[in-house]
C-alpha positions as CSV (number, residue, x, y, z in Angstrom):
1,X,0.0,0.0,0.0
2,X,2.2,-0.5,2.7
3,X,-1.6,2.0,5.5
4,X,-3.5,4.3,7.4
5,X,-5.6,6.0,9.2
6,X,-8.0,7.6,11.5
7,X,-11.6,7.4,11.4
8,X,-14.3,8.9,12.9
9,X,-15.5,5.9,14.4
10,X,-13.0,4.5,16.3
11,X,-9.4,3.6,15.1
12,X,-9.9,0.6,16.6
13,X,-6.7,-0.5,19.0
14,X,-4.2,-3.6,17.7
15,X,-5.3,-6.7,18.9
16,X,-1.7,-7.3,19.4
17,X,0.3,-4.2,20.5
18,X,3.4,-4.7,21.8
19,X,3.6,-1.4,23.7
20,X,7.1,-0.9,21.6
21,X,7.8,2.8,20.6
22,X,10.6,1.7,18.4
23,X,10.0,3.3,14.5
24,X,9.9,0.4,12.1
25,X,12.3,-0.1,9.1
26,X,10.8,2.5,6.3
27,X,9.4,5.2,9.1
28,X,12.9,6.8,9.3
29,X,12.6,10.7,8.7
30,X,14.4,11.7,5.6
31,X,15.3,15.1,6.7
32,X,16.3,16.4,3.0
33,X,13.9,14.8,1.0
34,X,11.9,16.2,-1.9
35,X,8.9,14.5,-2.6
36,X,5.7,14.7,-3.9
37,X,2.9,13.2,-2.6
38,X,0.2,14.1,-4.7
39,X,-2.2,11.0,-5.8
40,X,-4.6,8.3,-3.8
41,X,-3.1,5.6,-1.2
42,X,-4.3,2.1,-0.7
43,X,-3.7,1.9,3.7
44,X,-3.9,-1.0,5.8
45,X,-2.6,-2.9,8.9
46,X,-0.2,-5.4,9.5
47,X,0.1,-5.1,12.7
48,X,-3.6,-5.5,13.8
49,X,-5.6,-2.2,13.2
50,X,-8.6,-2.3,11.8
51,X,-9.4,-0.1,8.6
52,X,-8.6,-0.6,5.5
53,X,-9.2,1.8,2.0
54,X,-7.6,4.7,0.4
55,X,-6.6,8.2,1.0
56,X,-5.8,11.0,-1.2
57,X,-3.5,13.9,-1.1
58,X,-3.3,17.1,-3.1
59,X,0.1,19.3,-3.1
60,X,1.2,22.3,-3.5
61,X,5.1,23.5,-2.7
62,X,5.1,22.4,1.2
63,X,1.3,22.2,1.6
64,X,-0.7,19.1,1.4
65,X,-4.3,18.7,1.4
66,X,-6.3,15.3,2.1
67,X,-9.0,16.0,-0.2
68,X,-10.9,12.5,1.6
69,X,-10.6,9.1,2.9
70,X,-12.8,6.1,2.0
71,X,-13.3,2.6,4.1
72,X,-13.7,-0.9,2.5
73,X,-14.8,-1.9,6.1
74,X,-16.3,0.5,7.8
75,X,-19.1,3.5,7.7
76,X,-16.3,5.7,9.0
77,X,-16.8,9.4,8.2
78,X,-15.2,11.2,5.4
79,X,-12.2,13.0,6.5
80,X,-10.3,16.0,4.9
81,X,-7.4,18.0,5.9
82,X,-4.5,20.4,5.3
83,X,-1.1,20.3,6.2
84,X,2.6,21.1,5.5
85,X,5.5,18.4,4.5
86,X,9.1,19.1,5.3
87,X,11.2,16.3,3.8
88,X,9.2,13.3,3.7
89,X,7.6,13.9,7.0
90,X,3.8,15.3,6.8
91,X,1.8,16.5,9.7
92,X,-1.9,17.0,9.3
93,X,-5.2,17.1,11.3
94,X,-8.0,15.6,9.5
95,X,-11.6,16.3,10.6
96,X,-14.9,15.1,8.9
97,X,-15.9,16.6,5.6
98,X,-19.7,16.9,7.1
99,X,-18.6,19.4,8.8
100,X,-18.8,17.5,12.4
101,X,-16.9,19.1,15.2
102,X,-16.9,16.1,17.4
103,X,-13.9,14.6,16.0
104,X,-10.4,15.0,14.9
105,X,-7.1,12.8,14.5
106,X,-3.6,13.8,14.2
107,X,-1.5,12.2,12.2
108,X,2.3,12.2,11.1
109,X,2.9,10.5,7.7
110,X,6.5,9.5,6.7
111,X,6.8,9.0,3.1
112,X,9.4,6.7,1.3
113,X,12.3,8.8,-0.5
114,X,10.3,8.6,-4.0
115,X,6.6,9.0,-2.3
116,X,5.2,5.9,-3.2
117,X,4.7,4.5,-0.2
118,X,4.1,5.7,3.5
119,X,3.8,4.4,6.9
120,X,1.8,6.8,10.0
121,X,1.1,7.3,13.1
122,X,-1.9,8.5,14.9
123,X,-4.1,10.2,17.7
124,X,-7.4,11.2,17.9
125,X,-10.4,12.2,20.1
126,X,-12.0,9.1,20.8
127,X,-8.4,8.7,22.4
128,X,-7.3,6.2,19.7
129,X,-3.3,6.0,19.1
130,X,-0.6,4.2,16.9
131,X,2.5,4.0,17.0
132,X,5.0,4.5,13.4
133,X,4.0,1.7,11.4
134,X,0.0,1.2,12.7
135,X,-1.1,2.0,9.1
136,X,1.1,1.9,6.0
137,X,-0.2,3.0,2.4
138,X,1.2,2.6,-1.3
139,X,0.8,4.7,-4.0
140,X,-2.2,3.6,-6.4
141,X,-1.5,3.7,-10.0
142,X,-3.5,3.2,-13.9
143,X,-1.6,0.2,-15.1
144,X,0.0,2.5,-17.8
145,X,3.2,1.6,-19.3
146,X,6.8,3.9,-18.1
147,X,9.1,3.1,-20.3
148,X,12.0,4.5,-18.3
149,X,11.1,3.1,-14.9
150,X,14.0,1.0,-12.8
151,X,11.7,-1.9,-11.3
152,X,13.0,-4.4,-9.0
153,X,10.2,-7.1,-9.2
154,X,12.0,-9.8,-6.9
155,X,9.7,-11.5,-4.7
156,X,6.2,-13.0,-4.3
157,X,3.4,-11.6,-5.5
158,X,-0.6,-12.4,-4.8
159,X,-2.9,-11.8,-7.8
160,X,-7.1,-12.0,-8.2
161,X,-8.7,-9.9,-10.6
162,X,-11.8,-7.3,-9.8
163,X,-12.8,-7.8,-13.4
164,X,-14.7,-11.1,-13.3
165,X,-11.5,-13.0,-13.9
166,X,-11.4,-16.3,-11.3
167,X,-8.3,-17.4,-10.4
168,X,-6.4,-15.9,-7.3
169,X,-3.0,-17.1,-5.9
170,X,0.7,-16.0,-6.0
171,X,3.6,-16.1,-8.8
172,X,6.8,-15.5,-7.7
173,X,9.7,-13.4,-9.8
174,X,13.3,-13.7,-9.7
175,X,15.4,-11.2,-11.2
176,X,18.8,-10.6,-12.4
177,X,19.2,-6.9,-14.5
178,X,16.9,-7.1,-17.1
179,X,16.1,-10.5,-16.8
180,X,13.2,-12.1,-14.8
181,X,12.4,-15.8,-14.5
182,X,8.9,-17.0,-12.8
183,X,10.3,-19.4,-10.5
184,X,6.5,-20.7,-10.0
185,X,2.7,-20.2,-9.8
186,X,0.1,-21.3,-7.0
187,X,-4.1,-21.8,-7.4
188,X,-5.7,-20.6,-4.0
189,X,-9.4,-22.1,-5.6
190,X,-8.0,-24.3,-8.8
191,X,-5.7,-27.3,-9.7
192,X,-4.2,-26.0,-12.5
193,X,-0.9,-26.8,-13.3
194,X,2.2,-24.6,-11.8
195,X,3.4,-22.5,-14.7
196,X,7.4,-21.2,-15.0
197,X,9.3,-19.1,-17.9
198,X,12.1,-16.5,-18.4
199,X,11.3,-13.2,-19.5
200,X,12.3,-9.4,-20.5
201,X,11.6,-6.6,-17.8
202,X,11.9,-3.0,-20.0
203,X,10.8,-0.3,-17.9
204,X,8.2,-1.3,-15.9
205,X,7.1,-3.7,-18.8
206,X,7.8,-7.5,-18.6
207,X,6.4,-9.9,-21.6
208,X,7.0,-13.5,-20.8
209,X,5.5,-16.6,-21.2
210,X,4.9,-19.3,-19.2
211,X,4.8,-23.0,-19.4
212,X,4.0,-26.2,-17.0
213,X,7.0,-26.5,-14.5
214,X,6.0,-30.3,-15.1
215,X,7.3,-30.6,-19.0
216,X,4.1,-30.8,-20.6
217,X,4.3,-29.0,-23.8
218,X,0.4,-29.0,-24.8
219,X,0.0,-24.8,-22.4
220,X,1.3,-21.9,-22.6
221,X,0.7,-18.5,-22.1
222,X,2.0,-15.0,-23.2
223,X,1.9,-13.0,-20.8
224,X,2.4,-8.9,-19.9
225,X,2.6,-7.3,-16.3
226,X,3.2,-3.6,-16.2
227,X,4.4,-3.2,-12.8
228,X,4.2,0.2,-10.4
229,X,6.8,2.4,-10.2
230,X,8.4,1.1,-6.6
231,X,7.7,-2.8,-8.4
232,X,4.8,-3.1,-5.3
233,X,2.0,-4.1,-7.5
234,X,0.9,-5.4,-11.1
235,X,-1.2,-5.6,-14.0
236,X,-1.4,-7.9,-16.3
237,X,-2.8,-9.3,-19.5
238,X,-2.5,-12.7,-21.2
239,X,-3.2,-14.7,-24.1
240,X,-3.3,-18.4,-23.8
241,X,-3.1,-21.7,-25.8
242,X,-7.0,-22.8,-24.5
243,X,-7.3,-19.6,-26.9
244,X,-8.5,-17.6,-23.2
245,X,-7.4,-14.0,-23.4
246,X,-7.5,-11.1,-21.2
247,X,-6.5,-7.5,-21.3
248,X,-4.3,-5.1,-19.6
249,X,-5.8,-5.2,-15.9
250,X,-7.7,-8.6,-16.2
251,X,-5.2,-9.7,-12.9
252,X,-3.6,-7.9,-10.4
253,X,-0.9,-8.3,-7.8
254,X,0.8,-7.3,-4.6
255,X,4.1,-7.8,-3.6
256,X,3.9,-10.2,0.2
């Protein structure tokens, strides 16, 4: 998302805290950074908060606005907000965009060095608090292609589709400068066969195709991801030999 935040309803307490005020890897203040910060977050916990959803920013030189917050989980109210970022650090109050009184939450953001990705911490009214690292957030993005992007896409990634597309699981990428091998695929609802394959990552772009770990030589697939600038998430599209096809944004991923 890496994500955040504050709600008007309760930010409901970790069901785990460990009471530790120590600032996670990626919450370190980077007292010289530029950034820009402008664009809608994906938040949510990993360390047992609650919420879950997106959060936008607007900004201007060292001003940032919060132009509103939404909730996948929650009928939490609306919040909006203005505040000023020096380096990657941004402090804000956000209040309800109905115009409530009865609530605010302050909140410190701490942005990674190329403003993709942020983790926060909070306080509010309803005497709710987090600690750096409670929520984190990562930038969203409109599967569209950069053809100068550096993209590390080492790692495991899980992919479903909200397009109607059915299967959900992980594929995992290895990569070496501009090549990238799928060291494997897994079926969280199917029994299809585990598909492999070596590819070429340009940009953020990596065409590839894929084939039974197994040997069998009667499926494959031709496959593109486009992957986000920080190499967090994908899209993809494929084309297959059962002659199944699906377009940029049929699947998508996140790196675990």
């Amino acid at each position: 998302m890496r994500i955040l935040l504050v709600l008007p309803l309760a930010f409901l307490a970790p069901c785990n805290s460990s009471g530790s005020s120590a600032v996670p890897a990626g919450c370190e203040v980077i007292p010289g950074a530029v950034i820009n910060v402008t664009g809608t977050y994906r938040y949510a916990s990993t360390t047992g908060y609650f919420l879950k959803g997106t959060i936008t920013f607007e900004q201007t030189g060292t001003t940032v606005r919060c132009t509103g917050t939404t909730y996948d989980n929650s009928g939490d109210r609306e919040l909006e907000g203005v505040g000023t970022i020096a380096g990657n650090q941004l402090d804000i109050t956000l209040v309800p965009t109905n115009g409530d009184l009865n609530y605010s939450a302050d909140v410190t953001f701490r942005f990674s060095a190329d403003g993709n990705a942020f983790c926060c911490a909070f306080d509010d009214t309803n005497h709710d608090t987090g600690p750096f690292g409670s929520y984190e957030g990562v930038r969203e993005w409109d599967c569209e292609e950069l053809p100068t992007a550096v993209v590390d896409v080492n790692g495991i990634y899980r992919y479903a589709s909200t397009t109607g597309y059915f299967l959900k699981g992980t594929i995992t990428f290895a990569q070496v400068g501009a090549t990238v091998q799928c060291l494997g695929t897994t079926y969280d609802n199917s029994n299809d066969r585990e598909l492999e394959g070596t590819g070429t990552l340009t940009g953020n772009r990596l065409d590839i195709t894929l084939v039974p770990v197994n040997g069998d030589l009667d499926y494959e697939a031709d496959i593109t991801f486009l992957f986000s600038p920080d190499g967090t998430t994908f899209c993809c599209g494929f084309l297959d030999t059962n002659n199944d096809t699906g377009p940029l944004g049929a699947y998508s991923g996140v790196r675990q």
